[in-house]
N, C-alpha and C positions, 0 to 999 in steps of 0.2 A: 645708328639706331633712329627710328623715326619716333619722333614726339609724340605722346598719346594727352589729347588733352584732360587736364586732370575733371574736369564734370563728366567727363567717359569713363573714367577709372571710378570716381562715384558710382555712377549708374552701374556701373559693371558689377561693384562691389554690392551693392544693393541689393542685382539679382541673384550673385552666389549665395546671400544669405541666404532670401528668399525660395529659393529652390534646397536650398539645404534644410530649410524650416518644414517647406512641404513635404521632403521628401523624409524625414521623421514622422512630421504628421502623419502620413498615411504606413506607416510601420505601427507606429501606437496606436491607430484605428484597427488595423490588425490583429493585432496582441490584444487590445480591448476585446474583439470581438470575441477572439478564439476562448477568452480566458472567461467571459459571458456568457459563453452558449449554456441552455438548461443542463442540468444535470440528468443521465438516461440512469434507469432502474435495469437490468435484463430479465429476462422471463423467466419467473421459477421452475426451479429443476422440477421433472416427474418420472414418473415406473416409464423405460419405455426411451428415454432421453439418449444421445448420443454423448460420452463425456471422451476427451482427450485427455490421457496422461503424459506430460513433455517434461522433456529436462533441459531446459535454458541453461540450467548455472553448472554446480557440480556433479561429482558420478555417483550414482545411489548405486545400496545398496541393493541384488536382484532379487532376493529374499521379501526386501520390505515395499518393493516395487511388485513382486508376484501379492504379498497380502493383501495390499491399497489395490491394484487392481480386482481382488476375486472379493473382497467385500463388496466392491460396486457392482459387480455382477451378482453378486446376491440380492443386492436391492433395487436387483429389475432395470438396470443402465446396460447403456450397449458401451464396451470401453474402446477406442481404440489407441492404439500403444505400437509405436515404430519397432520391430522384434530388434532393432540394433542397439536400443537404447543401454540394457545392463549391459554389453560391450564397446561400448562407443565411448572414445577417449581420446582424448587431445589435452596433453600436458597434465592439467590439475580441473580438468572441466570434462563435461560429457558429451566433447564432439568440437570440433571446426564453428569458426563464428557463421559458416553458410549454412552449416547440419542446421545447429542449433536456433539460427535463424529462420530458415525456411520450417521445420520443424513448427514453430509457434505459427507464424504466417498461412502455413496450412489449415492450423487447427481455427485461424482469427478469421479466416476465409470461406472455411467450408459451412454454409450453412445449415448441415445438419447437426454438426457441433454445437451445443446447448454450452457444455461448461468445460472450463477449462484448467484443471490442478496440477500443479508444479512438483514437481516430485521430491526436489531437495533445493538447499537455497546454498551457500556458498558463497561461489564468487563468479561472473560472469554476466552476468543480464548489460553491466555498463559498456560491454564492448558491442551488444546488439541494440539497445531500444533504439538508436538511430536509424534501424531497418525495420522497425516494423508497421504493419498495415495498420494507422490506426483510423482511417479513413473507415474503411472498412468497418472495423468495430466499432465505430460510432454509426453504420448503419445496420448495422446487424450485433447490439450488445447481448452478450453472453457473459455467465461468472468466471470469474476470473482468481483462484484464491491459488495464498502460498504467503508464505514470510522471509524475515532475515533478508538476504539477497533479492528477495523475488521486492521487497518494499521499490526500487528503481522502476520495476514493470507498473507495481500501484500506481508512482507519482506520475511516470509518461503518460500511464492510459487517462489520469484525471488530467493532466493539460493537457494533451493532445486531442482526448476524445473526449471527455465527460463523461464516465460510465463508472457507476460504482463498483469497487472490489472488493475483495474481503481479505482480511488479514488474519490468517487460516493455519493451523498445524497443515502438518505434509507430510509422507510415505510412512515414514517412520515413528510416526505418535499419534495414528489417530487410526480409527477402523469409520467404516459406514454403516457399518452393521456388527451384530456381535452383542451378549448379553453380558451385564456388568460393566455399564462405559464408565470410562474416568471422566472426572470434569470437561477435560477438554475435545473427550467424544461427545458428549451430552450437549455442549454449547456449538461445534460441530454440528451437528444432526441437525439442531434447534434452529439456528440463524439457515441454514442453506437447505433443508429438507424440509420439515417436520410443520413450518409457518412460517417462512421467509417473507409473504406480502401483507401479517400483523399489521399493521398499522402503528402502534405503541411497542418499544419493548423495553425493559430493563433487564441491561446485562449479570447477568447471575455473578456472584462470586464466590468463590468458597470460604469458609468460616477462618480459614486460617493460612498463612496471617491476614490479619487485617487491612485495609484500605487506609491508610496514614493520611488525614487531613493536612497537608502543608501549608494551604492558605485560604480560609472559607468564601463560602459564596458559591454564588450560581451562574453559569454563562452558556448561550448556547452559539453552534454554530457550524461548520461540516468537519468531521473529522476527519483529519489528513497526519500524513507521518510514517512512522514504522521503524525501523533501524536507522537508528544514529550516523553512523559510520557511511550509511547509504543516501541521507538525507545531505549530510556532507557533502560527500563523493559528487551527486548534481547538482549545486549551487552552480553559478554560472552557464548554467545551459540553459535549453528550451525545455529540460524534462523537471527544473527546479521546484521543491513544493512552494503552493501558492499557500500562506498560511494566514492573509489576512483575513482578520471577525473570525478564523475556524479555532477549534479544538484539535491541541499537537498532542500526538501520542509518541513517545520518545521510548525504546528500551535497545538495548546491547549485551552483546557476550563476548568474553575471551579480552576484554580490552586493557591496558593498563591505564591506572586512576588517569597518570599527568595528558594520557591520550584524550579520554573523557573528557577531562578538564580543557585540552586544547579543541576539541569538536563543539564545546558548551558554548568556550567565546566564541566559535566560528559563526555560530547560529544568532548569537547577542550580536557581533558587530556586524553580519547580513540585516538586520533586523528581520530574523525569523521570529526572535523570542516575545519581541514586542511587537508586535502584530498580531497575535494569536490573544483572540478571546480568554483562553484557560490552557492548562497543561495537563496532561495524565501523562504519570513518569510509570513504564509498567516496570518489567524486574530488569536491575543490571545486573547481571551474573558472570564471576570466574573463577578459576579454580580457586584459589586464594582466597579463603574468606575473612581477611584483614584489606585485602584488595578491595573485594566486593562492600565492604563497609564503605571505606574511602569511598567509591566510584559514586554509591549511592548520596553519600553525603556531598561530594563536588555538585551533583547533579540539582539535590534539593537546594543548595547555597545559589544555583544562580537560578533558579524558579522564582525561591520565594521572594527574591528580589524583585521580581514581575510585580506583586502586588493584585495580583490577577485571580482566580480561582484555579488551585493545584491540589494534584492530589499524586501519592507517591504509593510504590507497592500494588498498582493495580495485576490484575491477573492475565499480563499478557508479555510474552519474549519468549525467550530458551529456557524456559519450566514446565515440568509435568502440566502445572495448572494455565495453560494458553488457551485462552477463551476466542473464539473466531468474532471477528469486529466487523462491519461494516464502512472502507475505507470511501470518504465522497459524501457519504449521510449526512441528512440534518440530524445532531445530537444536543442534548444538554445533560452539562454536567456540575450536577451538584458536589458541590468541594467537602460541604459539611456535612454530609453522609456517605461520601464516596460512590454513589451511586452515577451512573452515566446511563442514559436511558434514549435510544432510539425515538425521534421523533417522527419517524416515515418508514413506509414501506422499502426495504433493503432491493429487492424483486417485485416485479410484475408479477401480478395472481396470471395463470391459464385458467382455460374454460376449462379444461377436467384436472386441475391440479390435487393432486394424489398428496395428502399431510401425511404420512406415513413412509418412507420405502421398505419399512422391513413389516 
């Protein structure tokens, strides 16, 4: 073996670091940027609008897919809807990772697609957000709403792209039109139809139950989040929520308490929980309601540790009363009123933007 003199082996050694230093550096200028860029509004829907109905996750019902579609065509939208959808099946989901891939990528593509609602949530979006166009939808944003499962499509399109979404009932709990709406038709219509580029809003709740103060105060800051379970689930990826200064909206269903409780530390030893401005816990719900106490109480036990502004029992998860949210928005949230109140337009106004579809 030939001698290497040891001030060569220095120098050597020098420059691995030093290339190793830069070659982070320019990864963290990266991720800095991507995770900087402003935040985009999409164009408020109007009479006249092209919407897609898709199913990323699981198989709907065709019943509640024919309703959600003909209310929208009642209120002057053009829908379109793949006719393979109510039959398209692959295992416990609604089609092949390419169907169901492509499927969205079409609707993320085409731009005469305005908005884009999720039919049913499930299970499935984490085996595609890795495929889809968000390039695209950060040059052409459009709405984007659904829940439960569909919360992994939220978190991608706000790191990937910057486009706010909404965290929205789906086929089966909500109409676009229709006299007699429940709460969470009424809050539906309100945030995506009706005035979506308000300026100010406070989110409506209903009288009952109440808004449980768990730790007073006031914070504001974008609101991000949605299913627990799914917030989880991308931790260590590129699609993880960003929850630093924002406002965490947290809720789940079907879980069991020691489950909960193990997602809670997950999110405390990521430092999800301390990073975040305030908490809104909306409903944990399961059949068990000895469970559902438990699940609630684990959840408040490690909030009000935060010290932070919490609020528990808000009107949003797997309950009749699911209020559509603006996910990406500047919000503030008062703890000791339980009020959360939109600080920005959710959508872009159009020149003839229609406040009404029905």
């Amino acid at each position: 073996m030939i001698p290497v003199p040891v001030a060569r082996l220095a120098v050597c050694a020098r420059l691995a670091v030093f290339l190793s230093v830069a070659a982070y550096a320019v990864v963290a200028v990266e991720s800095v940027t991507a995770d900087d860029a402003a935040w985009l509004t999409p164009p408020a829907l109007q009479r006249g609008d092209t919407v897609a109905l898709v199913a990323p996750c699981g198989i709907s019902e065709e019943a509640d897919v024919r309703r959600f579609a003909d209310s929208f065509t009642a209120a002057g939208f053009r829908v379109t809807l793949d006719p393979a959808v109510p039959a398209r099946r692959h295992r416990y989901l609604a089609g092949t990772d390419d169907e169901r891939a492509d499927e969205l990528n079409r609707a993320i593509r085409d731009p005469a697609v305005r908005g884009i609602f999720v039919l049913r949530g499930g299970y499935g979006l984490t085996r595609i957000i890795d495929r889809l166009d968000y390039d695209a939808l950060r040059r052409d944003p459009k709405v984007i709403a659904g829940y439960s499962d569909v919360t992994a499509l939220h978190l991608a399109v706000g790191r990937q792209a910057r486009v706010i979404t909404f965290h929205s009932p789906m086929a089966s709990s909500v109409r676009v039109t229709g006299d007699d709406p429940t709460f969470a038709e009424r809050s539906f219509r309100d945030v995506l139809f009706l005035d979506p580029a308000a300026t100010r809003r406070t989110i409506p709740r209903p009288a009952s139950p109440p808004v449980l103060t768990v730790t007073g105060g006031r914070c504001e800051g974008r609101l991000v989040g949605g299913n627990l379970s799914l917030i989880c689930a991308t931790l260590g990826t590129p699609y993880a929520i960003d929850a630093a200064g924002s406002v965490l909206l947290l809720e789940d269903v079907d879980e069991k308490p020691y489950r909960v409780d193990r997602m809670m530390s997950h999110l405390r030893l990521a430092g999800v929980l301390d990073a975040a401005a305030g908490v809104v816990l909306g409903r944990f719900t399961c059949k068990d309601p000895d469970e559902q106490a438990l699940q609630r109480e684990v959840v408040i036990e490690y909030c009000r540790a935060l010290g932070t502004p919490v609020v528990a029992d808000f009107p949003c998860g797997h309950v009749a009363d699911n209020a559509t949210l603006p996910l990406g928005a500047h919000v503030a949230l008062d703890a000791d009123t339980g009020a959360l109140e939109v600080l920005e337009p959710s959508c872009r106004a159009t020149p003839e933007q229609s406040r009404d579809p029905e």
